[in-house]
Structure formats: C-alpha cells, structure tokens
C-alpha positions, 0 to 999 in steps of 0.5 A: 500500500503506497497510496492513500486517498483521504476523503472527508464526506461531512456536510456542513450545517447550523449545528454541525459545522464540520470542525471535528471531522476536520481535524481528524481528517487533518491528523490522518494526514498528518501521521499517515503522509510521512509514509505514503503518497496521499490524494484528498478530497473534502466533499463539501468543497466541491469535486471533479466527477472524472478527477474522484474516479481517477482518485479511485483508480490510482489509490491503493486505500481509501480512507473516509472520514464521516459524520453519522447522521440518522444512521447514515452519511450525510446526504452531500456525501452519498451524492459524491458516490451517486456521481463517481461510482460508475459502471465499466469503472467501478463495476461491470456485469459479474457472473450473479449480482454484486459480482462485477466490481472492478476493483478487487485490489484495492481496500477502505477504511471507514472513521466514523464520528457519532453523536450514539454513546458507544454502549448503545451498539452490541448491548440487548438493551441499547437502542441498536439491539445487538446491532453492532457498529458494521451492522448500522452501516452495512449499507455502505459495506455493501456498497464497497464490496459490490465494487470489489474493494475489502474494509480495513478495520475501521475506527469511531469516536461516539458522544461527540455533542457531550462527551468529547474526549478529544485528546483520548481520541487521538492517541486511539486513532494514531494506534489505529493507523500504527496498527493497521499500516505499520506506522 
C-alpha cells in the first residue's frame, strides 16, 4: 500500500459545522503522509466527477472520514458516490449480482464520528439491539464490496455533542493507523 486517498464526506450545517471531522481528517494526514503518497478530497468543497474516479483508480486505500447522521452519511456525501461510482469503472456485469466490481485490489477504511454513546451498539438493551457498529452501516459495506474493494478495520469516536474526549481520541486513532499500516 503506497497510496492513500483521504476523503472527508461531512456536510456542513447550523449545528454541525464540520470542525471535528476536520481535524481528524487533518491528523490522518498528518501521521499517515510521512509514509505514503496521499490524494484528498473534502466533499463539501466541491469535486471533479472524472478527477474522484481517477482518485479511485490510482489509490491503493481509501480512507473516509464521516459524520453519522440518522444512521447514515450525510446526504452531500452519498451524492459524491451517486456521481463517481460508475459502471465499466467501478463495476461491470459479474457472473450473479454484486459480482462485477472492478476493483478487487484495492481496500477502505471507514472513521466514523457519532453523536450514539458507544454502549448503545452490541448491548440487548441499547437502542441498536445487538446491532453492532458494521451492522448500522452495512449499507455502505455493501456498497464497497459490490465494487470489489475489502474494509480495513475501521475506527469511531461516539458522544461527540457531550462527551468529547478529544485528546483520548487521538492517541486511539494514531494506534489505529500504527496498527493497521505499520506506522
């Protein structure tokens, strides 16, 4: 793996103007770009469909960096992949369905913020059931593998409207990445 394409899919709004999502995107970069040749993208700056896709193309990984909002990405975000995932680049007619992604070499690595306590996934009286992290976001696995790209162990910090803990968070998400790319 030499290089990294880093997307941040935050939308701005009122009350969630993108400062976290910002900064950890900005510590990724910071710890992984003396190891590898990064390509980045911030959704709501704007993008060039043909630019993303050849991003894609040229990447080994892909990591996002996303807020979760109602159980999902941000509205702005899925529209990105709505445009830059396309068939004959992407995917092509495979034997059955979900069978012809393109790009089977390739990985991605999902960093997720939260405002969901973490204690609320995996616990039979949480308001997600048994329902873990990879569960409530399944959809976008399933999007990843109908391309043919594999997860990377992904990573996630919760609470982040009460219960920021910042510093914390980024001695984890630097293990994290230490971790997962030999840092």
């Amino acid at each position: 793996m030499k290089h990294i394409l880093l997307i941040n899919g935050h939308q701005w709004y009122p009350h969630s103007k993108g400062e976290l999502n910002q900064t950890i995107f900005e510590w990724m970069q910071d710890c992984l770009k003396p190891n590898f040749e990064l390509t980045t993208t911030i959704v709501d700056q704007g993008y060039e469909v043909e630019a993303e896709r050849k991003k894609f193309l040229d990447a080994d990984v892909v990591i996002y960096q996303t807020p979760i909002f109602w159980f999902s990405l941000p509205g702005s975000f899925k529209l990105y992949f709505d445009q830059v995932l396309n068939r004959g680049t992407f995917f092509d007619k495979g034997e059955g369905y979900g069978q012809g992604g393109l790009l089977t070499n390739k990985y991605y690595m999902l960093s997720t913020t939260w405002s969901a306590p973490f204690e609320e996934f995996a616990n039979r009286n949480g308001f997600f059931g048994e329902r873990d992290i990879e569960d409530v976001l399944a959809p976008f696995h399933y999007m990843h593998d109908f391309i043919g790209m594999k997860p990377l162990k992904g990573i996630s910090i919760h609470s982040v409207f009460k219960e920021l803990q910042l510093d914390d968070y980024k001695k984890k998400l630097q293990t994290h990445l230490t971790e997962l790319f030999h840092l």
